[in-house]
C-alpha positions as CSV (number, residue, x, y, z in Angstrom):
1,X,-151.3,-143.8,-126.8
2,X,-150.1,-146.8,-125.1
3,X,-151.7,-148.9,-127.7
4,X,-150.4,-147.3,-130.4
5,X,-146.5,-147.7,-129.3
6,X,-146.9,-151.2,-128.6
7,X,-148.9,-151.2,-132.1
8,X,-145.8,-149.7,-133.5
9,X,-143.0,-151.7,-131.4
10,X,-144.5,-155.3,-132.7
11,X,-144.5,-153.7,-136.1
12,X,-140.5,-153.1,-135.9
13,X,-140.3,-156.4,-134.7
14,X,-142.4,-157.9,-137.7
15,X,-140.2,-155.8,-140.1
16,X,-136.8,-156.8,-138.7
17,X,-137.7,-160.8,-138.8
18,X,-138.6,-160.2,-142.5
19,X,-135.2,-158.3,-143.3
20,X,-133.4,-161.3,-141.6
21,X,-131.5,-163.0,-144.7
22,X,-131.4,-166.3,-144.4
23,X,-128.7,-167.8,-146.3
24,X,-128.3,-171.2,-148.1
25,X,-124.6,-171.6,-148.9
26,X,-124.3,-173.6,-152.3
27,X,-121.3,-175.8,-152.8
28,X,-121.2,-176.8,-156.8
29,X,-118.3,-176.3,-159.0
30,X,-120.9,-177.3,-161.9
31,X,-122.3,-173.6,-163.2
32,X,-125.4,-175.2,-164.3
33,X,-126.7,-176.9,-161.1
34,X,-125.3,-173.9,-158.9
35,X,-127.4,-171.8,-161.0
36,X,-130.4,-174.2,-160.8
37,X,-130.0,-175.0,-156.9
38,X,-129.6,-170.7,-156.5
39,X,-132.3,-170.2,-158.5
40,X,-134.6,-172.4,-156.1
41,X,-133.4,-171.2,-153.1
42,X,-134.1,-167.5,-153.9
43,X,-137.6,-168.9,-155.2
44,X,-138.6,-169.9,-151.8
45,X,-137.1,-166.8,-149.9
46,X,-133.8,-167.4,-149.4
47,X,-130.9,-166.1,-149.5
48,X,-128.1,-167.7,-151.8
49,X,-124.1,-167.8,-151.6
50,X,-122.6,-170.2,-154.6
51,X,-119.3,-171.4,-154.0
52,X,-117.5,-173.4,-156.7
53,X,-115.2,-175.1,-154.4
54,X,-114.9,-176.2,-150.7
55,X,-112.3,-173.6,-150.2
56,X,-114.4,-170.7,-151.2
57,X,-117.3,-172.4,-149.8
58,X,-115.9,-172.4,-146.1
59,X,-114.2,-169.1,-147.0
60,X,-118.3,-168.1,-147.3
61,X,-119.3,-169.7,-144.5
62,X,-117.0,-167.7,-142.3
63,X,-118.3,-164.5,-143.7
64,X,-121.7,-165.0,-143.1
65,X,-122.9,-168.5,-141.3
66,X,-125.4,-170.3,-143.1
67,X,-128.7,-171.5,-141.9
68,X,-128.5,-174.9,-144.5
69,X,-125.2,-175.7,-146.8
70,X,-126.4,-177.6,-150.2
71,X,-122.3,-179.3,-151.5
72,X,-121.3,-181.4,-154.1
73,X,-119.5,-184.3,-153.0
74,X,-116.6,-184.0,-155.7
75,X,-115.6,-180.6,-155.8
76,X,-112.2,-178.9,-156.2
77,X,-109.8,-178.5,-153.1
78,X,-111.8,-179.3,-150.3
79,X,-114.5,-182.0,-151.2
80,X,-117.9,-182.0,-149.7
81,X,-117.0,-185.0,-147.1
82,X,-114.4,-182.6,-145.7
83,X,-116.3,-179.2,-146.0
84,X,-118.7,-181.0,-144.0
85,X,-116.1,-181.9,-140.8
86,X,-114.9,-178.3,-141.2
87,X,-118.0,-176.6,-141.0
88,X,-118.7,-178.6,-138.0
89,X,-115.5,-178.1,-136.3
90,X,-116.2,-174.2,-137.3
91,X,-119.6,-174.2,-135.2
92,X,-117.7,-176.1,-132.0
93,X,-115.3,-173.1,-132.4
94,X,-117.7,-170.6,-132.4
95,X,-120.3,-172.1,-129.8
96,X,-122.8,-172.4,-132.7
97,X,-124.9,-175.1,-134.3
98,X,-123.7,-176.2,-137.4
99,X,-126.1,-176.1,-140.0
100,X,-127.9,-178.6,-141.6
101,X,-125.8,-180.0,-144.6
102,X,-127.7,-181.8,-147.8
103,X,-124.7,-183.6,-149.9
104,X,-125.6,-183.6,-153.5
105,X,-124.3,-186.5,-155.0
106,X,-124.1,-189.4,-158.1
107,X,-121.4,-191.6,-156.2
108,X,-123.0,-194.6,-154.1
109,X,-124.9,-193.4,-151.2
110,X,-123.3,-195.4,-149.0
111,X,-120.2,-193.0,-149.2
112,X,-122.4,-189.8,-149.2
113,X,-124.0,-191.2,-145.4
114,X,-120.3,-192.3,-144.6
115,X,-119.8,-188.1,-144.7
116,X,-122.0,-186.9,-142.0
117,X,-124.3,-185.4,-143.5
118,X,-127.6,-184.5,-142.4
119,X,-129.3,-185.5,-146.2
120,X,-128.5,-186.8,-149.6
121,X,-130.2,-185.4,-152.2
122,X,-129.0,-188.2,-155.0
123,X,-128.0,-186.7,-158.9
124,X,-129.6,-186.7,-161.0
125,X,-132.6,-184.6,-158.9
126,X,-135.9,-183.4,-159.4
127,X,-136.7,-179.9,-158.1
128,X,-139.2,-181.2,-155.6
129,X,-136.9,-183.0,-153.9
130,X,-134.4,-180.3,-153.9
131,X,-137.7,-177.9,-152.1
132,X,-138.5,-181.0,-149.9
133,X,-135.3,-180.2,-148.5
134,X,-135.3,-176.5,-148.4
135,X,-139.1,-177.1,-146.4
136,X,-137.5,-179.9,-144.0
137,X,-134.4,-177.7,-142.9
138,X,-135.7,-174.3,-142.9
C-alpha cells in the first residue's frame, strides 16, 4: 500500500513539472518574424507571449516572468537595449534572476553586445540558429 502512494505521489509530481508553462516572451513589432519566432517556440514546447513593443513587452513580463525573452533591437517605445536594463532591474526588485535575453538584430553587432545581452541572434536568421538558442537557454 505503501508502494502504491509513493507510486502515485511521484506521479503528481511528474504531472505537475509537465503542466509547468514555460514561457518565451517575444519582443517583435514585425508580425511576420513574431509569428515565425512564436511558431518555433511552441514547436519545441514552449510557451509564447508576443509583444510588439517594449512597453507591452515589460507590461508581459510583469504578468507572467519569463524563463528566456527573444527582442528586437528597434522596436516602438522602449527599444530592446532598454527592455533589456528594465527587465534586469525588474528581477533585482523582485529577488529573481533575470532571464536569459537573445537580441535579435540587423544593426552592427557591436551595438547589440554594447546592450547586455546574453546572445545575438543576427537578421537575417536561419531557424537553427533560432533552436540553438531555445536548446542553450532552456
Amino acid at each position: 500500500m505503501s508502494a502504491e502512494r509513493d507510486a502515485l505521489a511521484d506521479s503528481d509530481k511528474s504531472d505537475a513539472r509537465t503542466m509547468t508553462l514555460v514561457v518565451v516572451l517575444i519582443a517583435e513589432d514585425e508580425q511576420s518574424i513574431a509569428s515565425l519566432v512564436a511558431e518555433v517556440v511552441a514547436q519545441a514546447g514552449y510557451t509564447p507571449l508576443v509583444a510588439t513593443n517594449g512597453r507591452h513587452a515589460l507590461a508581459l513580463a510583469r504578468e507572467q516572468w519569463p524563463a528566456l525573452v527573444i527582442t528586437d533591437l528597434m522596436i516602438p517605445y522602449i527599444d530592446g537595449a532598454a527592455l533589456t536594463a528594465a527587465l534586469r532591474a525588474e528581477a533585482t526588485t523582485r529577488g529573481v534572476a533575470a532571464p536569459p535575453i537573445v537580441l535579435m538584430t540587423a544593426a552592427s553587432l557591436q551595438y547589440a553586445r554594447a546592450a547586455g545581452t546574453d546572445a545575438v541572434l543576427r537578421k537575417p536568421f536561419n531557424l537553427a540558429e533560432l533552436e540553438a538558442l531555445l536548446n542553450r537557454f532552456l
